[in-house]
C-alpha positions as CSV (number, residue, x, y, z in Angstrom):
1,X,-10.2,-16.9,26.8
2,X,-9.2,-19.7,29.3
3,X,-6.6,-22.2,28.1
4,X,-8.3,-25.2,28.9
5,X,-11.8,-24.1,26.7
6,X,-12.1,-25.4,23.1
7,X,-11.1,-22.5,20.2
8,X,-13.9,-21.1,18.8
9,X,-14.6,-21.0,15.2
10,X,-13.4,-17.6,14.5
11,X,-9.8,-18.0,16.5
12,X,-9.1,-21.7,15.1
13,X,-5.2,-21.9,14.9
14,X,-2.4,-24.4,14.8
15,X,0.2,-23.3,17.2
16,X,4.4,-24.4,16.7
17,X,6.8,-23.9,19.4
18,X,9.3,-22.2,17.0
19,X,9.5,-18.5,17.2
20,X,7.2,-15.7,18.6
21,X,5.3,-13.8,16.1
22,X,7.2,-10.4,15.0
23,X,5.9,-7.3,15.6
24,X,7.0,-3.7,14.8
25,X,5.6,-0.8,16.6
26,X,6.2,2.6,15.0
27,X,6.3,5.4,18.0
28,X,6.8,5.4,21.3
29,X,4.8,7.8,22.7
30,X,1.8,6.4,24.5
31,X,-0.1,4.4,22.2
32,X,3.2,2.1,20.8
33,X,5.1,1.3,24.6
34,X,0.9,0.5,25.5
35,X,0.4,-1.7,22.8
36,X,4.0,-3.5,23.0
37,X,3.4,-3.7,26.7
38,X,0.2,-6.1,26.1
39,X,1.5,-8.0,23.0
40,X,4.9,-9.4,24.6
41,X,2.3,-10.5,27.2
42,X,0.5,-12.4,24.4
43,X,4.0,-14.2,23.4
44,X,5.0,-11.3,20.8
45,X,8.4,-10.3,20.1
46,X,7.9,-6.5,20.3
47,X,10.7,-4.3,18.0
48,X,9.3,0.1,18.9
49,X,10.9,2.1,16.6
50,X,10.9,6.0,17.4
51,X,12.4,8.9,15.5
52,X,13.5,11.1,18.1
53,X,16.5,10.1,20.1
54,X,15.1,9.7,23.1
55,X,12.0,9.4,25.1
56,X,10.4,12.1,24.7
57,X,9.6,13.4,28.7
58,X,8.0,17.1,27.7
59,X,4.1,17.8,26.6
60,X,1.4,19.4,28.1
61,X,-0.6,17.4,30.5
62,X,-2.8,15.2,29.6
63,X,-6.2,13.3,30.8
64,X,-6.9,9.5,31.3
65,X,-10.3,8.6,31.9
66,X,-13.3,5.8,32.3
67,X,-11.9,2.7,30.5
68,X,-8.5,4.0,30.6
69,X,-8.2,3.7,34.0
70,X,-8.9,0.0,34.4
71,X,-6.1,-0.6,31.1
72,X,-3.5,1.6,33.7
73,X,-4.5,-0.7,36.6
74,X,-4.5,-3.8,34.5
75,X,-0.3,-2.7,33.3
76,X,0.2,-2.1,37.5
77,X,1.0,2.0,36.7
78,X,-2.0,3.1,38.5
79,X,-0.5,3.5,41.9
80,X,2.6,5.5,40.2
81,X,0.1,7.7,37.7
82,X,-2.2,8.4,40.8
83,X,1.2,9.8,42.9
84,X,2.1,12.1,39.7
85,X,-1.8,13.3,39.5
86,X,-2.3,17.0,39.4
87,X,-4.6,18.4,41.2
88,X,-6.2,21.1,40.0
89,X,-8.2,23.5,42.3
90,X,-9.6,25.9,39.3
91,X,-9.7,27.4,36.2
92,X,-10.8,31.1,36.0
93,X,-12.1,33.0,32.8
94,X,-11.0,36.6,31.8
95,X,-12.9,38.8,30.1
96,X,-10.8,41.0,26.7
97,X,-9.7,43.1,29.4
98,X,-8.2,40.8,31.4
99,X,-11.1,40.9,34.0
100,X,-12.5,37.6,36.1
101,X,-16.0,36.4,33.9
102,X,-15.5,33.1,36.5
103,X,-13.9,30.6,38.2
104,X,-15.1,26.8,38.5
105,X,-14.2,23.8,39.7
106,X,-12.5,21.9,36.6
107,X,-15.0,18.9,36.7
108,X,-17.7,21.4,36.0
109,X,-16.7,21.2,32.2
110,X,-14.3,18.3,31.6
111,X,-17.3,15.9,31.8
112,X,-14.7,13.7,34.3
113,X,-14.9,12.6,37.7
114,X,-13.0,13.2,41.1
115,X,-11.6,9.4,39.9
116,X,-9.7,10.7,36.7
117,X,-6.7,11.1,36.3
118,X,-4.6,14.5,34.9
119,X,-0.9,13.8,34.8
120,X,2.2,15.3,33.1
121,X,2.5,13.6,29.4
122,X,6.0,13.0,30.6
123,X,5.3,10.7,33.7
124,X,2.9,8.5,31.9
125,X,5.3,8.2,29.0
126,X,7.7,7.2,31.3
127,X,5.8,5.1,33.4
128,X,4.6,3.1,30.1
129,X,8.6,3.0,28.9
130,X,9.6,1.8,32.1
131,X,6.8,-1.3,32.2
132,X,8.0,-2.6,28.8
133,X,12.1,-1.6,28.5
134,X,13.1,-5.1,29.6
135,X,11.3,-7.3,27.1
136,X,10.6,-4.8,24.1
137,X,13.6,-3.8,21.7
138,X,13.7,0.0,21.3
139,X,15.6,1.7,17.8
140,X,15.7,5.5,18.9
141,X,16.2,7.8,16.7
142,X,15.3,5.8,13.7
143,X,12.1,5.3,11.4
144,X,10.7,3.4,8.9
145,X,11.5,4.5,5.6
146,X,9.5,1.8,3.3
147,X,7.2,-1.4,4.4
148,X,6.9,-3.8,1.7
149,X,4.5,-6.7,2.2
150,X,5.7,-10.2,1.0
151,X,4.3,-13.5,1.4
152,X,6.4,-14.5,4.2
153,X,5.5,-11.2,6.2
154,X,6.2,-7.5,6.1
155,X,10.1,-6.5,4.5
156,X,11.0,-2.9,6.5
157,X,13.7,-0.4,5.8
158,X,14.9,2.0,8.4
159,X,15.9,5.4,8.1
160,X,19.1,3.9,8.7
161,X,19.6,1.6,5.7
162,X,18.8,-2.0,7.9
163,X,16.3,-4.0,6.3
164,X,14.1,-6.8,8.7
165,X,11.1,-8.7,8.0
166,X,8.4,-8.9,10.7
167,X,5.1,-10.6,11.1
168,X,2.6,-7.6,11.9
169,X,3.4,-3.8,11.6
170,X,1.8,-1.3,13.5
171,X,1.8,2.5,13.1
172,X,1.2,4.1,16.7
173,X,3.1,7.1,15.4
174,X,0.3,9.9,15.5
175,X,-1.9,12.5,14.1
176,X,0.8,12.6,10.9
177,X,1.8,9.0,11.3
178,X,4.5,8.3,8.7
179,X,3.0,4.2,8.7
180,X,-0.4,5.5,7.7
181,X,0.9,7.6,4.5
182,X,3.2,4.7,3.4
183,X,0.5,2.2,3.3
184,X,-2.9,3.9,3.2
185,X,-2.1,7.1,1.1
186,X,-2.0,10.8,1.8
187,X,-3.1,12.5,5.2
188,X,-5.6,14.6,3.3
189,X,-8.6,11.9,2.7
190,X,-8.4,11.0,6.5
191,X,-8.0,14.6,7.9
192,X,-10.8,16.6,9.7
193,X,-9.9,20.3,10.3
194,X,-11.7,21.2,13.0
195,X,-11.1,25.3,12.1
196,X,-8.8,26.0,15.1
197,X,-4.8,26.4,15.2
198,X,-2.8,26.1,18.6
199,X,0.5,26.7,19.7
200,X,2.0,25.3,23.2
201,X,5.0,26.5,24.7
202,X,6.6,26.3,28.1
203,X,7.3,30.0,29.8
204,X,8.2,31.9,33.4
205,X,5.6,31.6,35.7
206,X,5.0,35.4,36.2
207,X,1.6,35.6,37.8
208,X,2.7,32.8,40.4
209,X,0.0,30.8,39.2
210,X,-0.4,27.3,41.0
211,X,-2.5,24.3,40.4
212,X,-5.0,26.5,38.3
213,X,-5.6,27.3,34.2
214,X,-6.1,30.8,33.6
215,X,-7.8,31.2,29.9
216,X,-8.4,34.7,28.0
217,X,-10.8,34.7,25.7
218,X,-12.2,36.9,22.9
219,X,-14.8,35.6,19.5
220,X,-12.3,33.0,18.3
221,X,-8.9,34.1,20.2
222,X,-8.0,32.3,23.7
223,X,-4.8,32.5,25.1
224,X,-4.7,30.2,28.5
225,X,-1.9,29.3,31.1
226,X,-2.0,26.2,32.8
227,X,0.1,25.6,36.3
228,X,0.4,22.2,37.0
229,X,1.9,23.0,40.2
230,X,3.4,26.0,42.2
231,X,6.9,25.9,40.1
232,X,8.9,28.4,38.1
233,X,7.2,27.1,34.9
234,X,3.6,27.3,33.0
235,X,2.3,25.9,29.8
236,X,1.1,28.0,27.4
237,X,-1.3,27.7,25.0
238,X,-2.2,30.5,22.1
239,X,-5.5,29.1,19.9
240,X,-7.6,30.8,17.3
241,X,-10.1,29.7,14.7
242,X,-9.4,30.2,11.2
243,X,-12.2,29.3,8.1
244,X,-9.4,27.0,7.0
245,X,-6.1,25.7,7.9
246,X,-3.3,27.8,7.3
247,X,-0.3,26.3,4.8
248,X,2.6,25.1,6.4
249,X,1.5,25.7,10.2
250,X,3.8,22.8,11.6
251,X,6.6,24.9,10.6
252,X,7.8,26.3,13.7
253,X,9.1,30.2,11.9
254,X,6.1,30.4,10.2
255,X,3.2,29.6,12.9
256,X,5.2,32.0,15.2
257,X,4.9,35.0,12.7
258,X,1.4,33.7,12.1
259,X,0.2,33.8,16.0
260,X,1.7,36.9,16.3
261,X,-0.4,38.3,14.2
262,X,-3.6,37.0,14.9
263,X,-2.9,38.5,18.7
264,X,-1.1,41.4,18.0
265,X,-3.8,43.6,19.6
266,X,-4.0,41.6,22.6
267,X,-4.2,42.5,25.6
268,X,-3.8,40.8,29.4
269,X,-0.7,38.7,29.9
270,X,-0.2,37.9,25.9
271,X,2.1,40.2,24.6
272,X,4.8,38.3,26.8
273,X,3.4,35.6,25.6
274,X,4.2,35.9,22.5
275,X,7.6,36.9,23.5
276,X,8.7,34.1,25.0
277,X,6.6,32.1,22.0
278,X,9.4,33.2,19.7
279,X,12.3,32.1,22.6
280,X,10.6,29.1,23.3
281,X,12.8,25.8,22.4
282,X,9.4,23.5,23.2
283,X,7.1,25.0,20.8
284,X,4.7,22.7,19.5
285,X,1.9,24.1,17.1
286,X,-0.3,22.5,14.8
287,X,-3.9,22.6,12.9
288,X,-6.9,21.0,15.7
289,X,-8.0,18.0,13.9
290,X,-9.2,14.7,13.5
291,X,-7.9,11.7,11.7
292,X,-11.6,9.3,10.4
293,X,-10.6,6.3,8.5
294,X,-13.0,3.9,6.7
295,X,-10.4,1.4,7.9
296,X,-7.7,0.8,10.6
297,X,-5.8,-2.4,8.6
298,X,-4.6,-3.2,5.4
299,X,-3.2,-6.9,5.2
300,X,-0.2,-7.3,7.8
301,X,-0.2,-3.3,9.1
302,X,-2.6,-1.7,11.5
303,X,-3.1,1.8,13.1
304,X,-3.8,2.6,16.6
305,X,-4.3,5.3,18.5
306,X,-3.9,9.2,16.7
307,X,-2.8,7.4,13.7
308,X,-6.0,5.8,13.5
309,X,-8.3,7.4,15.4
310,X,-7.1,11.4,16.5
311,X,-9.9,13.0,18.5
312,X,-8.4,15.9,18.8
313,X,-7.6,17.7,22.3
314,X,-11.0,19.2,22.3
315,X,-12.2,16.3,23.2
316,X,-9.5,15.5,25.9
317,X,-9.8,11.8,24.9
318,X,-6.4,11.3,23.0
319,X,-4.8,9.8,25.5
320,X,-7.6,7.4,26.9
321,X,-8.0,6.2,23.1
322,X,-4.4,5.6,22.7
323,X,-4.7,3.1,25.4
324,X,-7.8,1.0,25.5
325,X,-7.1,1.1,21.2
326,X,-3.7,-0.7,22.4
327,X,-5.2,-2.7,24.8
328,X,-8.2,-4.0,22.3
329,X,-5.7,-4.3,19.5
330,X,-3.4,-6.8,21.4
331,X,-5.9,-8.3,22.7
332,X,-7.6,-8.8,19.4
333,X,-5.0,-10.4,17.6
334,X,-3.5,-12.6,20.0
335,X,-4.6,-16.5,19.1
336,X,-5.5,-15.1,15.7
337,X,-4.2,-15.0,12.4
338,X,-3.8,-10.9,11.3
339,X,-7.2,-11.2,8.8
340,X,-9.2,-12.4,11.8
341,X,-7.5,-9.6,14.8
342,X,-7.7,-6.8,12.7
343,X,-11.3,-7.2,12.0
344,X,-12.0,-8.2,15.3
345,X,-10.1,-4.9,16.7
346,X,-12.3,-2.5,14.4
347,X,-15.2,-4.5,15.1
348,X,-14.5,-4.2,18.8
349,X,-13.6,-1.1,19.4
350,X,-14.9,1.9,16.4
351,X,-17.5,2.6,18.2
352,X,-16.2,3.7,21.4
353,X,-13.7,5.5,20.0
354,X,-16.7,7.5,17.5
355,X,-18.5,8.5,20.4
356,X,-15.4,9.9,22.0
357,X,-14.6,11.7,18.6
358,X,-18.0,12.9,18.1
359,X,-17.6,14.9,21.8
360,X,-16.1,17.8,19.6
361,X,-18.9,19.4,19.1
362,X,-19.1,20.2,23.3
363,X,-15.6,21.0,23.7
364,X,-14.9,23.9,20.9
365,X,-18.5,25.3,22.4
366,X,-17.2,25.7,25.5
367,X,-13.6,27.0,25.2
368,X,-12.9,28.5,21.8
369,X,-16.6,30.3,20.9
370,X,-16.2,32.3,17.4
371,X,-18.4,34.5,18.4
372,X,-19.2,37.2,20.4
373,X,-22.8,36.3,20.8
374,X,-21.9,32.6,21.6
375,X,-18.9,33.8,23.5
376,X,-21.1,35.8,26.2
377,X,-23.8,32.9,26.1
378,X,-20.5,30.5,27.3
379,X,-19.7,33.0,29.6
380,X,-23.8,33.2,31.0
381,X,-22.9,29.4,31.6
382,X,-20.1,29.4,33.3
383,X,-21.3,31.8,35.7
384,X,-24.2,29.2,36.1
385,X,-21.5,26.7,37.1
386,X,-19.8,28.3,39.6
387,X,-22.5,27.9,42.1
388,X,-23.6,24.4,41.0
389,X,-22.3,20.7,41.5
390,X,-19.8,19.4,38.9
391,X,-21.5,17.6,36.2
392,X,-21.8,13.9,35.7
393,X,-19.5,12.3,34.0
394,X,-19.1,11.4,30.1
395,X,-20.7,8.7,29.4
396,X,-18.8,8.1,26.2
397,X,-15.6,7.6,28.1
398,X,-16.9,4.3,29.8
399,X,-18.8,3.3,27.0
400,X,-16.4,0.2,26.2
401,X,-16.1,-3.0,28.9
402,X,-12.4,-4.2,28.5
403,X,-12.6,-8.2,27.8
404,X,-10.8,-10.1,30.7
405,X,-7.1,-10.2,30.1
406,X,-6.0,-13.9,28.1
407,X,-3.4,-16.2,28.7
408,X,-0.1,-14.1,29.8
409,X,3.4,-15.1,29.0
410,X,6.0,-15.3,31.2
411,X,8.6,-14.1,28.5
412,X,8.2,-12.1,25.4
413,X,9.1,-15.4,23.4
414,X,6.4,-17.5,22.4
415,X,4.7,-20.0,20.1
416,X,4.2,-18.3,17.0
417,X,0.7,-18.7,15.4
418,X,0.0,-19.9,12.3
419,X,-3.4,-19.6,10.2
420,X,-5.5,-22.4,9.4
421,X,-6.0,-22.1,5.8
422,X,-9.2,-21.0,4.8
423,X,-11.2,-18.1,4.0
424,X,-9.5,-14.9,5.4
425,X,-6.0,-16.5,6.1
């Protein structure tokens, strides 16, 4: 909105040059340094609290796409992201016996464009750390241990026994988001299994793989490596489908013991694999799932990004929802009292990020069949592909215009902004 037009009805405010309106962001992954990023730009004084100690630099790589790219451009990190971009020349399909089904072009499945970007998680997490470090306060290696709303704002205890009071509270802490449980109730009612279990690893590049994905498949097993360059290093990814999820899976002893077993008759490159699975110190395994909410607010605390919203990574729209959800969410609530943003945030952005979630149904078709009928008709495909064009792109990952970006302050300290009273306030 430009400064010099009159308010509309539905952002009416009264504005006192006193303080800046208080936010705390909990994580600081990709969705919470993206959010505090655009809200100290709105005159918010940004707190990101994040449980680990430090910023976490690791992760498999990860996609940003269609309206993600203008919110990169609009932070100035697209130059820096499109340096980092990994450029993949192919991923090739093996057979149970380890033996070439096909190789194609990675556009020819991704739905994406020669525009998108692929990028270690660590560089963008970086790169979004590094746009916000001088204006945001960061509390590493804390969290929030209860949020208590008041009539004056939101009273927060930390892990570590300080108590603060802030204005808004937003949980940008992921799929298992400790904000969501606190305030909206147990993960169960939100969670969608998706009936598939993964587990991602670093290990030795043995096969000298570079710039490539190499995925093993049999009905419901795939076990893929993915070089993101030429180095001494690969991900590695072990996934299988299961009726329903497995108890305790997060734990990192027990979803060892359990991938184990579901590949212990494996063949190709995954008993070594599953050796260095169990010497891995980067082992990250969990349930594939979605998080669906009826609502993303509940008085002064909001959700954004896999808190919200998980699309799971069949979808390879995590990431891309983590940042135009940030970039609507600030947006949303700046010149607005928290009634009036949040609305305006679900308003504006649920159905973008459904028709990303609802891609699900493509992706596990393609990678992870269950069967060994579907898996040879996914195979009759891909063997299609390799002599055709890539396909055109997603159309659900453009499907949202990003509004023009508001009034910008120079500092993170602003006017703070009051509601009129009324209905909603």
């Amino acid at each position: 909105m430009n400064p010099t037009d009159p308010p509309s009805p539905s952002r009416t405010t009264r504005t006192r040059a006193t303080r800046p309106r208080t936010v705390l962001v909990s994580g600081a992954s990709i969705a919470g340094p993206a959010l505090a990023y655009w809200l100290t730009r709105r005159g918010c004084a940004v707190t990101v609290v994040e449980k680990a100690g430090a910023l976490r630099s690791g992760g498999y790589p990860i996609d940003v796409r269609g309206t993600a790219l203008e919110v990169v451009r609009r932070m100035g990190i697209l130059p820096r992201l499109r340096e980092a971009h990994i450029a993949l020349r192919r991923l090739t399909f093996l057979d149970a016996h380890g033996d070439e089904v096909a190789a194609v072009a990675p556009h020819a499945l991704s739905g994406g464009t020669a525009g998108d970007l692929e990028v270690p998680r660590g560089d963008l997490t970086r790169a979004l750390y590094e746009a916000v470090r001088d204006d945001v306060e960061f509390l590493f290696h804390n969290s929030i241990a209860t949020i208590d709303p008041s009539d004056h704002g939101v009273d927060v205890t930390f892990r570590g026994g300080a108590t603060r009071t802030f204005d808004l509270v937003i949980g940008a802490d992921g799929l298992h988001s400790r904000t969501r449980g606190l305030v909206f109730g147990p993960e169960a009612q939100f969670h969608r299994y998706l009936g598939y279990c993964f587990a991602g690893f670093t290990m030795r590049n043995t096969l000298g793989l570079s710039h490539e994905v190499v995925l093993w498949n049999t009905p419901g097993r795939c076990a893929a490596l993915y070089a993101a360059g030429d180095g001494d290093e690969v991900h590695a990814l072990l996934t299988f489908a299961r009726r329903t999820p497995p108890g305790a899976f997060r734990d990192p002893q027990a979803s060892r013991e359990l991938v184990a077993e579901v590949f212990a008759d494996a063949g190709w490159e995954v008993p070594g694999m599953i050796t260095a699975l169990y010497g891995a110190d980067d082992l990250f395994s969990d349930t594939v799932s979605q998080i669906r909410m009826p609502r993303w607010s509940s008085g002064r605390v909001a959700l954004v990004g896999d808190a919200a919203y998980a699309p799971s990574f069949l979808t390879g729209q995590g990431t891309s929802l983590a940042l135009v959800g940030a970039y609507m969410l600030a947006d949303c609530v700046a010149g607005r009292d928290h009634t009036a943003g949040f609305a305006a945030y679900e308003q504006a952005t649920r159905t973008f990020v459904t028709l990303n979630q609802d891609l699900v149904g493509e992706g596990d078709a393609a990678l992870f069949p269950t069967t060994a009928g579907a898996l040879e008709r996914r195979n009759a495909m891909l063997r299609g592909l390799s002599s055709l064009p890539p396909t055109e792109a997603e159309p659900a990952h453009s499907a949202l215009t990003l509004p023009a970006v508001g009034p910008v302050s120079g500092s993170p300290v602003g006017p703070v902004v009051e509601p009129v009273a009324g209905p909603g306030a």
